[in-house]
LONU-909862 format. One line per 10 residues: number of its first residue (from 1); their letters; for each residue x, y, z of C-alpha. Coordinates in steps of 0.5 Angstrom, whole numbers, always signed. Example, Ala and Ser with C-alpha at 12.3 -4.5 7.8 and 13.67 -1.06 7.14 Angstrom:
1> AS> +25,-9,+16; +27,-2,+14;
END
This chain:
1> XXXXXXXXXX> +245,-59,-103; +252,-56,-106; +255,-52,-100; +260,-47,-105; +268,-47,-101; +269,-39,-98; +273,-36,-103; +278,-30,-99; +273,-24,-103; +267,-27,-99;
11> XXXXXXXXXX> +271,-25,-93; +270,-16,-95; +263,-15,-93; +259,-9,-90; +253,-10,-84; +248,-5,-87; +243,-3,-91; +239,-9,-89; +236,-14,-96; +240,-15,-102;
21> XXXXXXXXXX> +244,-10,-104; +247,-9,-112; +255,-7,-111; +259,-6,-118; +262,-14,-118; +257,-17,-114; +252,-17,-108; +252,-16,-102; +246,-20,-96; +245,-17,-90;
31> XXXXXXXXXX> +240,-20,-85; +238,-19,-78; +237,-25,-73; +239,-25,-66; +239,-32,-64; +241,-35,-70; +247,-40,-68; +249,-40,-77; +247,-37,-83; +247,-39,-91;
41> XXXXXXXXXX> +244,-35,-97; +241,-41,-102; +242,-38,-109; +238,-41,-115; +238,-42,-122; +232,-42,-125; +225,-40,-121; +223,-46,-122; +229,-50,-119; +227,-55,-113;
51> XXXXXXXXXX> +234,-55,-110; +240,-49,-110; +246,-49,-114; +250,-46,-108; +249,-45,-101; +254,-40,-98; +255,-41,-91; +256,-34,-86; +262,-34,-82; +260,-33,-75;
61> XXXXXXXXXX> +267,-29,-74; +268,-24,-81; +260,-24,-83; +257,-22,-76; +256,-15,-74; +253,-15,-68; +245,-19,-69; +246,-16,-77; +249,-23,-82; +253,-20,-88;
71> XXXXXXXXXX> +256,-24,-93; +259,-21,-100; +258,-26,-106; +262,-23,-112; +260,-25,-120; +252,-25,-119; +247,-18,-121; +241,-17,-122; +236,-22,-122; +239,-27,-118;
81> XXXXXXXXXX> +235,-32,-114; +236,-33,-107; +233,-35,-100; +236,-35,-93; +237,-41,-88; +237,-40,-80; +240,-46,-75; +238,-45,-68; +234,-47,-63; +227,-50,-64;
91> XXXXXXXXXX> +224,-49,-57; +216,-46,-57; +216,-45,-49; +221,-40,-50; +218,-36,-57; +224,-40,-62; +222,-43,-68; +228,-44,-72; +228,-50,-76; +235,-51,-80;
101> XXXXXXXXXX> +231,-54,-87; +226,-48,-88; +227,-44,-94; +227,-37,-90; +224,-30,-95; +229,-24,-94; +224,-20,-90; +227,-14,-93; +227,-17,-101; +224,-13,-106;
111> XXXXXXXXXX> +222,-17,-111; +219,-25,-111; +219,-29,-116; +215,-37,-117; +210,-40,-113; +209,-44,-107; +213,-51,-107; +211,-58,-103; +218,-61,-102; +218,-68,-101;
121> XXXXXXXXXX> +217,-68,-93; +212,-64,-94; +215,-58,-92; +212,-51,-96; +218,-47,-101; +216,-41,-101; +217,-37,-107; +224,-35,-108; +228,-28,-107; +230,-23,-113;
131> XXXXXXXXXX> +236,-19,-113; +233,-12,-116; +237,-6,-119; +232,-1,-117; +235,+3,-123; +229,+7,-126; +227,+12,-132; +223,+17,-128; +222,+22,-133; +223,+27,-128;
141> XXXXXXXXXX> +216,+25,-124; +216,+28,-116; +210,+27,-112; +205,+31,-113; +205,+34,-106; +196,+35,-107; +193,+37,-100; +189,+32,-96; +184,+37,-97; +183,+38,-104;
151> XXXXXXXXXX> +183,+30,-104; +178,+25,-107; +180,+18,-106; +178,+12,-110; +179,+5,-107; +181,+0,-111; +183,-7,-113; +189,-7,-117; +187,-15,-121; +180,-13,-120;
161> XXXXXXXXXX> +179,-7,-124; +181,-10,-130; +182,-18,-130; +173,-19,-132; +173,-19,-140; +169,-13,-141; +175,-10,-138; +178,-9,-146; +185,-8,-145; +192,-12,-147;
171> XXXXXXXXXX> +193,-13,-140; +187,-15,-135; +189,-16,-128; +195,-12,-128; +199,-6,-127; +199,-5,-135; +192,-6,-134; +191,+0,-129; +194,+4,-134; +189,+3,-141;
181> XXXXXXXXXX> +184,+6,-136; +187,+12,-133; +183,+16,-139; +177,+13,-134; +180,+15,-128; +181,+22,-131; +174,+24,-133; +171,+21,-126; +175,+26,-122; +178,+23,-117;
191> XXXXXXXXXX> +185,+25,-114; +189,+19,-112; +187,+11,-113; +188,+7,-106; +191,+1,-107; +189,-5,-104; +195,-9,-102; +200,-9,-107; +206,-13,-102; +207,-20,-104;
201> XXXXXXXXXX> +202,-24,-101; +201,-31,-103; +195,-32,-108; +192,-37,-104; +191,-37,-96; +194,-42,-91; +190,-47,-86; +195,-48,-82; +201,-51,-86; +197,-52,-92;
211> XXXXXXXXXX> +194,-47,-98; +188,-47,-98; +183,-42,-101; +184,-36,-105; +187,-29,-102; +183,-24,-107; +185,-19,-102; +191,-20,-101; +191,-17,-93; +196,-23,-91;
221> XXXXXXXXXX> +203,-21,-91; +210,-25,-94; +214,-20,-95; +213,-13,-95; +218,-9,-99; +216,-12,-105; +210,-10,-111; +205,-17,-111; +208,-22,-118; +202,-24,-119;
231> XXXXXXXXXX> +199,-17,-122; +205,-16,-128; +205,-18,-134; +211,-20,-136; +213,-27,-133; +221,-25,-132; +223,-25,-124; +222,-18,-122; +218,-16,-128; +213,-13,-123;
241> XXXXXXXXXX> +218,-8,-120; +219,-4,-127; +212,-4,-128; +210,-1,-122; +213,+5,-122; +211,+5,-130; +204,+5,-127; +205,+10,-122; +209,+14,-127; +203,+14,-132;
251> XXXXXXXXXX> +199,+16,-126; +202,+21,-123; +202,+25,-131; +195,+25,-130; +195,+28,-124; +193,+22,-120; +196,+21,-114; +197,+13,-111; +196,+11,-104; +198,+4,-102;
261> XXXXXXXXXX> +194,+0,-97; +199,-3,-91; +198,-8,-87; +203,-8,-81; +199,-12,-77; +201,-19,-78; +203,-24,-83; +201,-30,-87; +205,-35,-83; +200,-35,-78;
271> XXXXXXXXXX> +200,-38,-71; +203,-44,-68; +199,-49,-73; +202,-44,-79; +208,-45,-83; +215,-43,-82; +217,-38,-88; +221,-31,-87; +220,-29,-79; +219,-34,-76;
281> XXXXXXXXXX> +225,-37,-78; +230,-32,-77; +227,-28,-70; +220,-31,-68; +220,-27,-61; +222,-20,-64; +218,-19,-69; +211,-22,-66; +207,-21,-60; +207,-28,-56;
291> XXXXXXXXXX> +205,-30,-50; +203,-37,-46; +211,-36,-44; +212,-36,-53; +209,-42,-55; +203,-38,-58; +201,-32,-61; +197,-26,-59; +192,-24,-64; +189,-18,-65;
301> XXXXXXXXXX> +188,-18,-72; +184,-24,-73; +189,-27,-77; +193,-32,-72; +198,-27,-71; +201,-20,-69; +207,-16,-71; +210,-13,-65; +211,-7,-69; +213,-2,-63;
311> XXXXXXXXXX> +219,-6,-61; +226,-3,-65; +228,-8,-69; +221,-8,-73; +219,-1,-72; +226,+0,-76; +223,-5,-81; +217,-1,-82; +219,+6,-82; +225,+3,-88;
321> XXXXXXXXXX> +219,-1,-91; +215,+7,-92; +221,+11,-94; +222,+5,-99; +216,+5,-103; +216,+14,-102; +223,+14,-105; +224,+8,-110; +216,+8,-112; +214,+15,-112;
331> XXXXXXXXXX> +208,+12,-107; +204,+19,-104; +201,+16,-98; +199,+10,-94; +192,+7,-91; +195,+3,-85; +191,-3,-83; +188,-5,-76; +192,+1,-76; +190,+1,-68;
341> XXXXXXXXXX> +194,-5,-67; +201,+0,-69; +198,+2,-62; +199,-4,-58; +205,-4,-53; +210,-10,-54; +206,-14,-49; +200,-11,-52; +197,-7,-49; +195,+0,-52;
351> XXXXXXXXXX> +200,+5,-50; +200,+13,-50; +204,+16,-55; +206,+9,-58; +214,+10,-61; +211,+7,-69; +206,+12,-70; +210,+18,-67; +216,+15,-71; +211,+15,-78;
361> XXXXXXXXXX> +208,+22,-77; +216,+25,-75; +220,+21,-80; +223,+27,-86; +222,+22,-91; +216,+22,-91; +214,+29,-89; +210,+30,-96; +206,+23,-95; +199,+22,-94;
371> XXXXXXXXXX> +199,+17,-87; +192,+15,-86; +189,+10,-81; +184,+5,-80; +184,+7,-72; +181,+0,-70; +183,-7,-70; +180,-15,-69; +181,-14,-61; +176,-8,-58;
381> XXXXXXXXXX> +181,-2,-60; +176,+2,-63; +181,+10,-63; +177,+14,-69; +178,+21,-67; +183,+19,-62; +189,+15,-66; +194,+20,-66; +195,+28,-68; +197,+32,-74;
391> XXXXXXXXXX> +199,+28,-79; +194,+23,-78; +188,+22,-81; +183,+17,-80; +177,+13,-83; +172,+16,-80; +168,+9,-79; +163,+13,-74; +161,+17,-81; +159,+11,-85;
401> XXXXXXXXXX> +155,+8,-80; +151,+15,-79; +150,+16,-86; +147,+10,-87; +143,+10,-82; +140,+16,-84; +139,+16,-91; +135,+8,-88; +130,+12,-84; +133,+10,-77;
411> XXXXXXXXXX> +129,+15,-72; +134,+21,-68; +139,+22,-74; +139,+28,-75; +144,+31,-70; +149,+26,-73; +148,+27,-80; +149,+35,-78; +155,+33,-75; +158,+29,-80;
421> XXXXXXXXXX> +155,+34,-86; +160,+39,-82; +166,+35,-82; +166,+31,-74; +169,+36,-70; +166,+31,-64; +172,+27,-66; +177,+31,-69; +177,+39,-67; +178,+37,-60;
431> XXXXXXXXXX> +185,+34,-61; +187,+40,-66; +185,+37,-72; +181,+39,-78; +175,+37,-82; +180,+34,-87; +183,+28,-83; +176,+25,-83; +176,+20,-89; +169,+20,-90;
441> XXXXXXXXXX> +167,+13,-94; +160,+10,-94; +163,+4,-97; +170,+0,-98; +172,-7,-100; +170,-9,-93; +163,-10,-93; +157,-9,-99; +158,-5,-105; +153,+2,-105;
451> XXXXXXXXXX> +148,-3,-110; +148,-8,-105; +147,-3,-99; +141,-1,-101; +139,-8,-106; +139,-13,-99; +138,-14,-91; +143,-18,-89; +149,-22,-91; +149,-27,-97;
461> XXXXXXXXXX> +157,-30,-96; +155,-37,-98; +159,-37,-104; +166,-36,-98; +163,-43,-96; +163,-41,-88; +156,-42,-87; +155,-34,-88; +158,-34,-81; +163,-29,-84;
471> XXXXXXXXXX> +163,-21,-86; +160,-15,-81; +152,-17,-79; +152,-10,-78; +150,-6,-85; +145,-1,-83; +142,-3,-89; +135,-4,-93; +132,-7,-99; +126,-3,-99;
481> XXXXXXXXXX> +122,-9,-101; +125,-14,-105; +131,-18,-102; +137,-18,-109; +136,-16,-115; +128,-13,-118; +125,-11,-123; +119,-7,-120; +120,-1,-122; +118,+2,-115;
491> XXXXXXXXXX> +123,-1,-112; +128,+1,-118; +127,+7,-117; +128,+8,-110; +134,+4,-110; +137,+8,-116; +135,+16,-111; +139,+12,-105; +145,+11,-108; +144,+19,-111;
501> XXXXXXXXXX> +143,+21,-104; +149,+18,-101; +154,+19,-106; +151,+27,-106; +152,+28,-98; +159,+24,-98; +161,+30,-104; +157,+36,-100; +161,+34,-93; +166,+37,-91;
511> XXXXXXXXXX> +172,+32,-90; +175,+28,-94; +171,+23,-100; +173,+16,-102; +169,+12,-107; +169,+5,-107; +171,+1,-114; +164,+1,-119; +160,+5,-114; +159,+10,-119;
521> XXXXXXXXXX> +156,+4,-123; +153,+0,-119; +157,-6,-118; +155,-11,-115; +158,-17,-110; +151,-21,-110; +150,-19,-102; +157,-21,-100; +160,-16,-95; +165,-21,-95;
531> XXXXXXXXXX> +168,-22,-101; +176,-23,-99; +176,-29,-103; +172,-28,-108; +177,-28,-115; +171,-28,-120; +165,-24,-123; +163,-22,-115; +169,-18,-114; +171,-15,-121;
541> XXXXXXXXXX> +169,-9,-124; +164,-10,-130; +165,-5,-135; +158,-6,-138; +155,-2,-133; +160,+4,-135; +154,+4,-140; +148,+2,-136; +148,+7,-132; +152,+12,-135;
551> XXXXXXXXXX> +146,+17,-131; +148,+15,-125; +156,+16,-128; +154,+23,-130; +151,+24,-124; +157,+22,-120; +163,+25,-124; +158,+32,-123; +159,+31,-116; +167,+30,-117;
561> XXXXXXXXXX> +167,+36,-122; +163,+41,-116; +166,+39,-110; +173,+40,-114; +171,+47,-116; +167,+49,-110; +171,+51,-103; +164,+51,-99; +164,+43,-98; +171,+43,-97;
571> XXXXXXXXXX> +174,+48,-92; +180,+47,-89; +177,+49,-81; +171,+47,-78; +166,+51,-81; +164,+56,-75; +155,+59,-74; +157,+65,-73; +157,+71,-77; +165,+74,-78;
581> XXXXXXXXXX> +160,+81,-79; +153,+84,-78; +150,+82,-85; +155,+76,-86; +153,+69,-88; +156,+65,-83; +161,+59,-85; +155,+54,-84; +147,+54,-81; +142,+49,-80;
591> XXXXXXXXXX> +134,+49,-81; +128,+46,-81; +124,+44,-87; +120,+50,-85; +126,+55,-86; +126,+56,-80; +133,+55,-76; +134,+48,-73; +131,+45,-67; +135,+39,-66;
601> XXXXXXXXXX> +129,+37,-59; +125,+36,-65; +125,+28,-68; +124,+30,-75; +129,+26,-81; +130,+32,-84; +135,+37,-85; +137,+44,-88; +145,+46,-89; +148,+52,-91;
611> XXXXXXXXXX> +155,+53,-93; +156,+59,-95; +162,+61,-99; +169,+63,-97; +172,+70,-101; +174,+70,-107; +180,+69,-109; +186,+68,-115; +184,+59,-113; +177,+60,-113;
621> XXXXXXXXXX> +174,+67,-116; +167,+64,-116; +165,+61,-110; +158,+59,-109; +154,+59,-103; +151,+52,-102; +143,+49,-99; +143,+42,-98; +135,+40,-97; +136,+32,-94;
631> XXXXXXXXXX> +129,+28,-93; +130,+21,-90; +122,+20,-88; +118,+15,-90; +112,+21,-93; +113,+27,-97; +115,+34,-94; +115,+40,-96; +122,+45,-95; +122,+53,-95;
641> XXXXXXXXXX> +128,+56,-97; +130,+60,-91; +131,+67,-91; +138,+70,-89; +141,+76,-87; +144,+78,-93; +140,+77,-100; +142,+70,-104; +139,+68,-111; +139,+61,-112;
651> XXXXXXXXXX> +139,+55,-117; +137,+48,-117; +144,+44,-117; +141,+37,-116; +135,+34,-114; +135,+26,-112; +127,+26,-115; +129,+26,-121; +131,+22,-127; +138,+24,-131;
661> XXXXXXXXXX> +140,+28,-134; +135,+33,-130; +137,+31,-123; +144,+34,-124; +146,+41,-127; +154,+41,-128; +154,+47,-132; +151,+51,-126; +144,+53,-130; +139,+48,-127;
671> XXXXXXXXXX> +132,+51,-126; +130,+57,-121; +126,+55,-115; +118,+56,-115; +115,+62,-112; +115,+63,-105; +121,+57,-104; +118,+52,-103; +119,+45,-105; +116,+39,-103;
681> XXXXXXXXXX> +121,+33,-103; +119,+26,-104; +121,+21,-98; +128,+19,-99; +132,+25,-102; +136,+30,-103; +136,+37,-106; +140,+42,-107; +141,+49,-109; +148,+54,-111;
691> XXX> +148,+60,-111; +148,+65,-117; +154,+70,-119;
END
């Protein structure tokens, strides 16, 4: 290595902000490392340079603010590539893993440039760090500020969305190439796109200090601050960091908000076996949990490691890490991973009222920003309907788990489908929240597609070569009759009126709906429930089924367009069963097939909702009453349209049983009911009545 003589310019520096900061005549390098007994920043030339062309040495006296190194560099800018260098103490027995050779990611750099290098002793080069300019043409685009109540999420995978051939865009796999789809974005309805994790991870995984299979997923963190290389077009170092913000430019133009999944839980150095790439190398005991007296890591996130997110120094990372993607990328809200770990106190144990997540929820930065939670983690931690207050929402696990059951036939569901159809108020009204903070989902990337839910029994992860002892065995889910793909009708037919069941009741109930990627066509991962390494045909989104199944598409985009309009599915209290006034409808009532009200002693899979319609306003001057007809049993059975207290004429909305395009009406125009209101439902469906004007 050349080590550049100091020059007295090098001398003038400032401690704070923390990364690589552009200043007029150069840059500045600010870092954090409390036991480092010397710093260097390693500047490179071309990306794929093995060795610097300077090696800049902190002075211990001039460029040490108390535990914060900066140093200024004159006559470098944008786009410069760097690392950092530590020396230290190698000592494991008390949580110090300094090794004076490593090449050491900025933990706040905002771009990566390059790959993975193998030096010749076998060591791991991480990819290098790019000096960015956060420089932007806006176009005077804000966050689009929607309520969590009038949102609909769709979960997504950035390369997957478009890297299949039948995909047609210029740009497959990437951030542009979400762009020539937002015209599909738009007319399916949805609201906001949920990113899966678009920070750097590396794009294969590490066994111990090796790369090894693919990181599809990307749940294995590098560097935080900084938009995955991986998905952008351009090859230029940094390219990514424009066309992010291009991307979510174009996206906020066609009223779509973007969330970003966040992994604060852990990162891809792993364990004691695992390399030494960013924190390792500059503060091993401050930015991770360990015990064993700091030889090993604890591990709450199944990853070999956990981030000790409640001490200072990293809670201050985060929350930075947060206010960066909201202020520099227009980000609109974030879904937190194993976000029950942000829980965990820095000895591990779950602590009330923990600083992280308080400072999340009170930060002003972030005052506009949608913060949800993924209220579990891989230790036991299982908080959904008590992670936190207010501002948090939740993935509601409990309402996945409950839907699928029913809509299976599993015995004594009726209760729990009703509490969820009304928003889980057993989780959330008792804290002083509201139906909204419930992210209702029946899928997600974790586990199988809604084709899948209803096409296999069990798991088929054998394509992840772990002897399909991997993934949730735990799917609450049916084949109804063939194991995978069919082509007996009957079976077809059922599966086909499954899924319409499930996506109906996730859009009728009250929450907040996420739809998984290629749901609304039937995308299919074969029967793997655990597809995080699959960067392939069982991951990525085939844009032949738009066209297959355009009824079931129809059908969907129906759902989306109703929802949006109608203010009974998504009330912002918990709908209450008493009626404001003699005469009035109250916000929601229950019955049996036979029209009369509700016994819940009794074990019949069926179920008949009301919502019935807030006031008219300016928003909404034609609000509808809604009847949800639900029959999970294995024989058909026959409804009774329930008489209420004040007259209602009613008309068919969809009806499960049917074939498109008679199974849904979006215009509002379906069929009148039979005389006397009384229908017969076959097994497994779902009817549903609205009101006329």
């Amino acid at each position: 290595m050349l080590m550049l003589h100091r020059h007295p310019a090098l001398q003038f520096s400032h401690p704070l902000p923390y990364g690589a900061i552009v200043h007029d005549s150069g840059v500045q390098f600010v870092t954090f490392s409390r036991s480092a007994t010397a710093m260097r920043v390693l500047l490179y030339d071309h990306v794929d340079d093995r060795e610097p062309s300077e090696v800049l040495a902190f002075d211990r006296n001039t460029d040490r603010w108390g535990d914060i190194w900066s140093i200024f560099v004159p006559g470098i800018s944008a786009g410069q590539l760097y690392h950092f260098q530590a020396d230290g103490p190698y000592d494991p027995e008390r949580g110090h893993r300094f090794d004076r050779m490593a090449r050491l990611i900025d933990p706040y750099a905002r771009a990566l440039a390059g790959e993975f290098q193998e030096s010749d002793d076998g060591i791991i080069r991480p990819p290098k760090c790019v000096v960015i300019d956060d420089h932007f043409d806006w176009q005077g685009d804000r966050h689009l500020r929607r309520e969590l109540s009038e949102t609909i999420i769709y979960e997504m995978h950035v390369r997957g969305f478009t890297r299949g051939s039948s995909s047609e865009v210029d740009h497959p796999g990437t951030y542009l190439g979400i762009i020539e789809k937002i015209p599909y974005l738009k007319s399916l309805g949805v609201t906001a796109v949920e990113l899966m994790p678009v920070h750097e991870f590396p794009t294969n995984g590490f066994w111990g200090e090796k790369l090894s299979r693919p990181n599809y997923w990307g749940y294995d963190p590098l560097a935080f601050f900084s938009p995955h290389r991986g998905y952008a077009a351009g090859s230029q170092p940094g390219a990514q960091v424009n066309e992010f913000k291009q991307m979510v430019r174009a996206l906020h133009q066609a009223g779509i908000e973007v969330i970003l999944d966040v992994v604060f839980n852990h990162t891809c150095e792993g364990n004691e076996l695992g390399p030494t790439l960013s924190f390792k190398g500059l503060e091993n005991q401050v930015y991770y949990m360990l015990e064993g007296g700091g030889h090993y890591y604890k591990n709450f996130s199944g990853c070999g490691n956990t981030i000790n997110g409640n001490h200072p120094i990293v809670r201050e990372m985060i929350f930075l890490c947060l206010r960066h993607w909201v202020h520099n990328y227009h980000i609109d809200g974030f879904r937190f991973d194993l976000a029950s770990i942000l829980s965990r106190g820095r000895d591990g144990e779950l602590v009330p009222n923990p600083p992280v997540v308080e400072t999340i929820a009170e930060d002003p930065l972030l005052a506009d920003s949608k913060i949800i939670a993924e209220a579990w983690d891989a230790s036991g931690a299982y908080q959904v309907g008590s992670f936190a207050q207010l501002r948090w929402a939740e993935w509601n696990g409990r309402y996945r788990d409950d839907i699928r059951r029913f809509w299976r036939g599993d015995s004594g569901q009726t209760p729990a489908i009703a509490t969820r159809l009304a928003g889980s108020s057993d989780l959330y009204q008792a804290g002083g929240r509201q139906p909204y903070h419930s992210i209702n989902f029946i899928t997600s990337h974790d586990g199988f597609t809604i084709n899948d839910l209803v096409s296999f029994k069990d798991k088929h992860n054998e394509a992840n070569q772990e002897g399909n002892r991997d993934g949730d065995n735990n799917n609450y889910s049916d084949n109804y009759g063939v194991e995978g793909p069919s082509r007996r009708p009957e079976v077809e037919a059922l599966r086909l009126r499954q899924i319409k069941n499930m996506l109906a009741t996730l859009f009728l109930s009250q929450g907040v709906p996420m739809l998984l990627m290629g749901d609304e066509c039937r995308r299919t991962q074969r029967g793997n429930n655990n597809a995080y390494c699959q960067d392939n045909a069982i991951s990525w989104f085939d844009w032949k089924l738009v066209e297959k199944n355009e009824g079931l598409l129809r059908f969907t985009k129906s759902l989306i367009e109703f929802r949006r309009q109608q203010p009974a599915v998504r009330r912002i209290d918990f709908p209450n069963g008493d009626a404001p006034r003699p005469g009035e409808l109250p916000d929601v009532l229950w019955f049996g097939p036979d029209g009369r009200r509700k016994d819940w002693r009794a074990g019949c899979p069926s179920l008949t909702c009301l919502f019935s319609a807030p006031p008219a306003d300016a928003t909404n001057p034609k609000p509808r009453h809604v009847l949800i007809m639900m029959h999970a049993g294995r024989q058909p059975r026959e409804f009774t349209i329930p008489l209420l207290p004040k007259p209602v004429n009613w008309r068919i909305f969809l009806d499960t049983r049917q074939n498109s395009p008679n199974d849904i009406f979006p215009a509002l125009d379906g069929p009148f009911p039979p005389p006397l209101g009384r229908v017969c439902l076959d097994h497994h469906s779902i009817m549903v009545f609205v009101s006329t004007e």
